[in-house]
Backbone as CSV, one residue per row, in Angstrom:
resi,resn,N_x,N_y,N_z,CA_x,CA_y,CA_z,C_x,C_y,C_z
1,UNK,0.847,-1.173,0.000,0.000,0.000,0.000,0.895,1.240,0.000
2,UNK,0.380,2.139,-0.916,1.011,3.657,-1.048,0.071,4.660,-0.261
3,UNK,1.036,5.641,0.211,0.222,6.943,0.109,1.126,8.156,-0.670
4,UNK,0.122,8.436,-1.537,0.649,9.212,-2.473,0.130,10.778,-2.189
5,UNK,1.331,11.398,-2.054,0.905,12.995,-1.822,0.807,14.175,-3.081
6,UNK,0.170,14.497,-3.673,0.403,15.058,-4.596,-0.109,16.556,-4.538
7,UNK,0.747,17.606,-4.822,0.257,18.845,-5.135,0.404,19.414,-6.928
8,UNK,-0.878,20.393,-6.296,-1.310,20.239,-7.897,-1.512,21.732,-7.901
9,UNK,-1.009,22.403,-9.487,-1.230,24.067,-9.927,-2.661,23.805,-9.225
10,UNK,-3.151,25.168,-8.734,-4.676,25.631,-8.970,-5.587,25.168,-10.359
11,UNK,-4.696,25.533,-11.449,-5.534,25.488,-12.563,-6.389,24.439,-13.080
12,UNK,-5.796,23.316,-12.193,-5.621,21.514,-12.696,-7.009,21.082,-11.601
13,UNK,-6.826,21.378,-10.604,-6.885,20.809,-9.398,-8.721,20.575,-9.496
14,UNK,-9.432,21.891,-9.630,-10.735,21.410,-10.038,-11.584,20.093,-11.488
15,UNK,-10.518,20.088,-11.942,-10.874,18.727,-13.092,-10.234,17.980,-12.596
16,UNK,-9.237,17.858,-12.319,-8.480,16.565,-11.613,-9.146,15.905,-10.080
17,UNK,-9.594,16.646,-9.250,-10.680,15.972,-8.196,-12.037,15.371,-9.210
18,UNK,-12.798,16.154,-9.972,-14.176,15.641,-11.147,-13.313,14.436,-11.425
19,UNK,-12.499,14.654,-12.268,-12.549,13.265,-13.486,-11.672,12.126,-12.410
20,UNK,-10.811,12.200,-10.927,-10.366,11.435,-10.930,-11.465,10.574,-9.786
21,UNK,-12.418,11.270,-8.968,-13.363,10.142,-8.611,-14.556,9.674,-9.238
22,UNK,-14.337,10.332,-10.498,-15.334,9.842,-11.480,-14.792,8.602,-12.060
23,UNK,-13.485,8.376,-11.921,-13.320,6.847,-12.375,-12.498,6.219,-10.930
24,UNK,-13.144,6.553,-10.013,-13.328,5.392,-8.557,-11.810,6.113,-7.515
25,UNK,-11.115,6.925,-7.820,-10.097,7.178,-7.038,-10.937,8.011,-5.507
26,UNK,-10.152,7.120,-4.751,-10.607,8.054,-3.300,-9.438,9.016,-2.641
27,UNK,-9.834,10.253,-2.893,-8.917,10.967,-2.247,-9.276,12.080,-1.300
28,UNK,-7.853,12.875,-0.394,-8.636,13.628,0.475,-7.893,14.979,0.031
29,UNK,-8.792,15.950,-0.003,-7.497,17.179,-0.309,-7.358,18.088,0.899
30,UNK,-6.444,18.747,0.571,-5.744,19.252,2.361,-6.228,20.754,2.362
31,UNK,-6.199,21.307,2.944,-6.703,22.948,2.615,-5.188,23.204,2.914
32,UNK,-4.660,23.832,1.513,-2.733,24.552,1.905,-2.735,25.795,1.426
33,UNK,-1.530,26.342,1.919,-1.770,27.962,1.052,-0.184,27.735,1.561
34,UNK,0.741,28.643,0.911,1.973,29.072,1.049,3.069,28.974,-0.176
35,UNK,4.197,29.187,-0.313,5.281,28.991,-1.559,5.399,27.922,-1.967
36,UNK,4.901,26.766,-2.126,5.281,25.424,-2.339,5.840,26.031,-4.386
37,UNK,6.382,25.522,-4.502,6.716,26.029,-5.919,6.299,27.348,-6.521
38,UNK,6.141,28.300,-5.538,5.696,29.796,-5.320,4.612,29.825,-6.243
39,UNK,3.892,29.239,-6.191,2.021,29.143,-6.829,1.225,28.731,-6.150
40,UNK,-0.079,28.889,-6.990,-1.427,28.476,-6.320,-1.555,27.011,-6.320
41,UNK,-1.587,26.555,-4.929,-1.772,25.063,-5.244,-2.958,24.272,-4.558
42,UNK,-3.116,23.256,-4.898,-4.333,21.942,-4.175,-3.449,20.996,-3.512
43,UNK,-3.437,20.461,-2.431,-2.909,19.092,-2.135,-3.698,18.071,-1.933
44,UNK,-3.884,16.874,-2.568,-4.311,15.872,-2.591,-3.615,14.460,-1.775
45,UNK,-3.990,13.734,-1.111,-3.725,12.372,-0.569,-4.585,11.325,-1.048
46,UNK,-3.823,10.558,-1.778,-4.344,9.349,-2.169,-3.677,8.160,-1.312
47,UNK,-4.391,7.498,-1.222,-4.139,5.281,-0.689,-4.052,4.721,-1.645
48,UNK,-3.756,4.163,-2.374,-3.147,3.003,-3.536,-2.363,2.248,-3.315
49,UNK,-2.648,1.000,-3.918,-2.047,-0.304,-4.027,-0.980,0.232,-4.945
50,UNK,-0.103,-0.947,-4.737,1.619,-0.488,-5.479,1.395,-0.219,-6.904
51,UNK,0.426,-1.167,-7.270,0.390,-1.645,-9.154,-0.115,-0.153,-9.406
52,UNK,-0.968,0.377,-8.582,-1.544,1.698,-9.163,-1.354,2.809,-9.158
53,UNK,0.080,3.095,-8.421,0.851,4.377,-8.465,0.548,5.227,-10.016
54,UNK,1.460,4.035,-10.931,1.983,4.647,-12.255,0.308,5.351,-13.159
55,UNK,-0.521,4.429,-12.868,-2.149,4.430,-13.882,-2.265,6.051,-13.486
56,UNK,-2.427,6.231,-11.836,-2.962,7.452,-11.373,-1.721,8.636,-11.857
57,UNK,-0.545,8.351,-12.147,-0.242,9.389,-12.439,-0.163,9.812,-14.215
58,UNK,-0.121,8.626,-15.007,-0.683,8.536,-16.350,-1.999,9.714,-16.361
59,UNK,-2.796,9.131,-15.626,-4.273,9.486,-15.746,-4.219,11.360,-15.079
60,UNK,-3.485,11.638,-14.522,-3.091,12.906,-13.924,-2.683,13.466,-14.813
61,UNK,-1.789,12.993,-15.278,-0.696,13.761,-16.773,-1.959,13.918,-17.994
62,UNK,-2.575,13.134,-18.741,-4.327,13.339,-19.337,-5.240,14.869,-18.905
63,UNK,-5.146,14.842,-17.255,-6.280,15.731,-17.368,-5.336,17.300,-17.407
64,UNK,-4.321,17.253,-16.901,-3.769,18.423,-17.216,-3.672,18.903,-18.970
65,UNK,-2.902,17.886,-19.602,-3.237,18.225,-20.579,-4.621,18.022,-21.418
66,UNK,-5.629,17.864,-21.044,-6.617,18.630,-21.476,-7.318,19.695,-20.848
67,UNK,-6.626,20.163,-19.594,-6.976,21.612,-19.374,-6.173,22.233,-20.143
68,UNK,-5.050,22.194,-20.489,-4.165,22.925,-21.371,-4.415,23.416,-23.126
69,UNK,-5.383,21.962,-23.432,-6.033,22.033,-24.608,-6.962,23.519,-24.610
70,UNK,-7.829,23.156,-23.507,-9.075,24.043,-23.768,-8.683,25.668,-23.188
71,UNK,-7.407,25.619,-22.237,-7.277,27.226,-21.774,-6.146,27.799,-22.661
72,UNK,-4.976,26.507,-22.871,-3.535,27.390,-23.089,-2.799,26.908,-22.088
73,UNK,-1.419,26.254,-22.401,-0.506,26.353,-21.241,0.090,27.419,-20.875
74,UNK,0.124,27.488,-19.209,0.654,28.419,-18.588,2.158,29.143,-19.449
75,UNK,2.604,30.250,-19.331,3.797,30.253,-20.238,5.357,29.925,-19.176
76,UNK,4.578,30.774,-17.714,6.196,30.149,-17.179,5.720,28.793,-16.157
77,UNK,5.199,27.540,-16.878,4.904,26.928,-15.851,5.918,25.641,-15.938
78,UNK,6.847,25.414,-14.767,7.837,24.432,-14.630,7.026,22.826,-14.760
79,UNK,5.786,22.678,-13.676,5.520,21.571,-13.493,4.049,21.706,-13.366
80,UNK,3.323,20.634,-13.589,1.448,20.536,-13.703,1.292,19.815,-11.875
81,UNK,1.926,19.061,-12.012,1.732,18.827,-10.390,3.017,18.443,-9.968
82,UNK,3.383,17.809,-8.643,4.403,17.499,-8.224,3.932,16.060,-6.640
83,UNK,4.246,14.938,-7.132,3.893,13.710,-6.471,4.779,13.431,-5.155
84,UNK,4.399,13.077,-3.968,5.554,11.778,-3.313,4.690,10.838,-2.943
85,UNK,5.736,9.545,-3.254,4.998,8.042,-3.098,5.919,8.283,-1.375
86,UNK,4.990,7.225,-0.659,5.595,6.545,0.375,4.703,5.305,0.552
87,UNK,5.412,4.450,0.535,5.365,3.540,1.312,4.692,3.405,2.635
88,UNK,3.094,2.845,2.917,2.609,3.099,4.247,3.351,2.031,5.162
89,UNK,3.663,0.811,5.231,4.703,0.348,5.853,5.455,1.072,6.416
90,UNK,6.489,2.056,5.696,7.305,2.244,6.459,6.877,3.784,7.427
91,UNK,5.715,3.869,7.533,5.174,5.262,7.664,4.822,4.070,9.477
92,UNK,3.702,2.978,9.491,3.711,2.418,10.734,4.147,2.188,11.451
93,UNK,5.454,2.120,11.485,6.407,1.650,12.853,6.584,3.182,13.586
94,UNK,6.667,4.240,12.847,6.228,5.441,13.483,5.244,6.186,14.100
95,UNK,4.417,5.768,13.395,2.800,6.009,14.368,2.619,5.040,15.649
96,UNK,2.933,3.829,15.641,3.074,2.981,16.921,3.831,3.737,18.212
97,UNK,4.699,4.469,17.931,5.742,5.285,18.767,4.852,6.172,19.467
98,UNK,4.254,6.959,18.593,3.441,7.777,19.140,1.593,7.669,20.031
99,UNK,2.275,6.169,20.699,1.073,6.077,21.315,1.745,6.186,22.784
């Protein structure tokens, strides 16, 4: 099992929550505000099984570029989102501590 953290431009973030529990993804998004890549961003937490890291981020890379279709890509934009996988395993032996 993964938990996958992903922050996402503003621009993305409202089609990318629509289309990604429209095909069964459960996720939670965080309320963030601050410089994270000095933009407007969404943070998302997903749970996924190992096999399904790569699909969800395939399927991520899709909806950005079809927001890009229909608005225009940003002109100075480095990155559409920015992911970390972890491993929930190794995330448990740390939460046990903290009881």
């Amino acid at each position: 099992m993964k938990l996958m953290v992903c922050v996402v431009h503003n621009r993305y973030a409202e089609k990318m929550e629509e289309q990604l529990k429209g095909k069964g993804y459960r996720m939670t998004e965080l309320a963030s505000s601050g410089g994270f890549l000095k933009k407007g961003n969404t943070t998302f937490l997903f749970g996924l099984e190992n096999e399904d890291v790569g699909t969800l981020k395939e399927e991520m890379k899709k909806i950005c570029l079809k927001v890009e279709e229909k608005k225009g890509k940003l002109k100075h934009t480095d990155s559409r989102f920015t992911s970390f996988v972890i491993c929930v395993k190794d995330v448990v032996p740390l939460l046990s501590h903290l009881k």
